[in-house]
C-alpha positions in Angstrom: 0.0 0.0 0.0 1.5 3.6 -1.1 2.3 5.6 1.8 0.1 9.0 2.2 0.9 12.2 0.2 2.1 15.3 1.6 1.9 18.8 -0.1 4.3 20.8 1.5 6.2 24.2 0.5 9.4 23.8 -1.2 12.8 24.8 0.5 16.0 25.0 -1.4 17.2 21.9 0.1 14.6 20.4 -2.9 16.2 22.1 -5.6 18.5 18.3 -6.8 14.9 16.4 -6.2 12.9 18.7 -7.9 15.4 19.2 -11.0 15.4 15.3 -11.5 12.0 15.5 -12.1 12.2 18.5 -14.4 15.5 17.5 -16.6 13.3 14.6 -18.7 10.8 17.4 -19.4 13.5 20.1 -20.8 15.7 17.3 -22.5 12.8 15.0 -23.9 9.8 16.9 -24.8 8.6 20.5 -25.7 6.6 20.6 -22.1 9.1 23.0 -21.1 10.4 25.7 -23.5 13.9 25.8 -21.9 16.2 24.5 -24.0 19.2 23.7 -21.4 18.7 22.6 -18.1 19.2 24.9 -15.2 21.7 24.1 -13.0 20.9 23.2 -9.2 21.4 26.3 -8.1 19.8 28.2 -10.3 16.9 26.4 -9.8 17.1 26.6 -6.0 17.1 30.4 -6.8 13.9 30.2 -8.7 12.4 28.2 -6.0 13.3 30.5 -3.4 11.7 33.4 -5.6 8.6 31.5 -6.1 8.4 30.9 -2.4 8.6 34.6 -1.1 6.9 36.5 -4.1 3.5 33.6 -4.7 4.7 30.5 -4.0 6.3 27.1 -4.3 4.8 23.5 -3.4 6.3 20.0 -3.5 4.2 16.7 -3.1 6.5 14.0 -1.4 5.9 10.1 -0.5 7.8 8.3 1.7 10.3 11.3 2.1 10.7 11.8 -1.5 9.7 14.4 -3.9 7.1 13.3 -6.8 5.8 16.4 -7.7 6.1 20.2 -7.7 3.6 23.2 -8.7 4.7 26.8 -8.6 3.1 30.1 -9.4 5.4 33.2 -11.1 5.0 36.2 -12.8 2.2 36.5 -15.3 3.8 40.0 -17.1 5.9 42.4 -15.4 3.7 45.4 -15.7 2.4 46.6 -12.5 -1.5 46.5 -13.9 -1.1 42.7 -14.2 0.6 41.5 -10.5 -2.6 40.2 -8.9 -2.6 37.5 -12.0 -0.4 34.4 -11.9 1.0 31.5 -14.1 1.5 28.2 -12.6 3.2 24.9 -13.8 3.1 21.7 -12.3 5.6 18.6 -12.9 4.9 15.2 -11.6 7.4 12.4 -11.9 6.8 9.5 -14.7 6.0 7.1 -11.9 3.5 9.1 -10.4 1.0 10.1 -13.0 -2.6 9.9 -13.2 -2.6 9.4 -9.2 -3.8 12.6 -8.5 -0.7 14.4 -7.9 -1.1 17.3 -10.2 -4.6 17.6 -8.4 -3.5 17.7 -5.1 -0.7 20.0 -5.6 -2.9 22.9 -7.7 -5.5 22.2 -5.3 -3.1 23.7 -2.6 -1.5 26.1 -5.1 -4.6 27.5 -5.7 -5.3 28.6 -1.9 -2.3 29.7 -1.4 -1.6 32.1 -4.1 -5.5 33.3 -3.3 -4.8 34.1 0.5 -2.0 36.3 -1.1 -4.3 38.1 -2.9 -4.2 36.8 -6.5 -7.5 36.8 -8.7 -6.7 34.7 -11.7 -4.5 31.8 -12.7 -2.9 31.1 -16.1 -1.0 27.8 -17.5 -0.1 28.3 -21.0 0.6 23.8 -22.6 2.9 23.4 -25.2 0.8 21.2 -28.0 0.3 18.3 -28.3 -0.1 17.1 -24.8 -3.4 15.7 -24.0 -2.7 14.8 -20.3 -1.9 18.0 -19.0 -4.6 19.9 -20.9 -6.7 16.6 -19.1 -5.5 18.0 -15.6 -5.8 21.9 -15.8 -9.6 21.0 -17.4 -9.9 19.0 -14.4 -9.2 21.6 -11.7 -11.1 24.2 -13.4 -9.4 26.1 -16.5 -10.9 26.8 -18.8 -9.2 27.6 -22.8 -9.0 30.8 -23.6 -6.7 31.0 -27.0 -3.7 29.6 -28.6 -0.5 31.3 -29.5 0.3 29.8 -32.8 4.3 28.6 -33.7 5.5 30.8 -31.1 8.3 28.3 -29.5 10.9 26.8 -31.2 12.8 23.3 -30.1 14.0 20.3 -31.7 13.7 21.9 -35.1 10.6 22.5 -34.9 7.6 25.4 -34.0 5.4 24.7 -31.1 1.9 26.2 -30.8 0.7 27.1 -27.3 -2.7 26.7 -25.5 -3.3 29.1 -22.9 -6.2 28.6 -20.2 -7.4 30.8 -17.2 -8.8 29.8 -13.9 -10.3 32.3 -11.6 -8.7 31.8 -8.0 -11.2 31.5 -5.2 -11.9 34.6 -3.1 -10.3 34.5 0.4 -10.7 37.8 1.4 -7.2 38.4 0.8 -6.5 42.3 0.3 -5.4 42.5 -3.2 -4.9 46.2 -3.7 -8.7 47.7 -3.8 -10.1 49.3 -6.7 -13.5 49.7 -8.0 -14.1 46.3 -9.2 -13.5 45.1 -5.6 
């Protein structure tokens, strides 16, 4: 019997775990538009900027990392900082258990207590399972950037989907739509 998971926030003691599970998806596939893979520290930075500025979470079983969900940065201009884009990443052996759910389930909460209103994950194409999990916790498709990413020789177009974040009462800078 699998032990329980535990969604937990991510510490830059992760960063080696968490990479592991990334390399395969810059390497491999066209899931992630890098087209080198960070190095450990580098990625430990952007975890710790993840963690102070929305915010960072890891899924681990059995004291080992299986998954990870972030938000960052949707644009730089000021207008947009109460919006959000997340990612999640679950390792090969873990899919279709629930993971991605669990983790932007959390994600989610979090980044609302802080005051964000609306999430965005933008999914390389083709990829059927993760357009399958952001449908599943509520996205919904709002337009596709067309050959705008190019790796292994070839363009990539990109579905983009938006999720409204629940409201927590979070202060999120007042204005009259509030």
């Amino acid at each position: 019997m699998d032990q329980p998971i535990y969604i937990r926030p991510a510490s830059e003691s992760d960063a080696a775990e968490l990479l592991d599970i990334y390399r395969p998806f810059v390497e491999s596939t066209a899931a992630s538009f890098e087209v080198e893979t960070p190095s450990v520290g580098e990625f430990a930075a952007r975890i710790m900027k993840s963690v102070a500025d929305w915010q960072w979470l890891v899924a681990e079983q059995d004291e080992r990392c299986i998954g990870y969900a972030y938000g960052t940065s949707h644009r730089a201009r000021a207008a947009y900082q109460w919006s959000v884009e997340v990612s999640a990443y679950v390792h090969p052996g873990h899919l279709r258990r629930g993971v991605g759910r669990m983790l932007y389930t959390q994600l989610f909460e979090d980044l609302a207590r802080r005051g964000y209103r609306n999430a965005y994950a933008g999914i390389a194409l083709p990829n059927d399972a993760s357009i399958a999990l952001h449908r599943g916790v509520g996205f919904e498709y709002i337009g596709t950037f067309k050959s705008v990413g190019r790796k292994f020789d070839r363009w990539h177009d990109v579905a983009w989907y938006q999720r409204p974040l629940p409201d927590l009462g979070a202060t999120n800078g007042g204005g009259e739509d509030d």
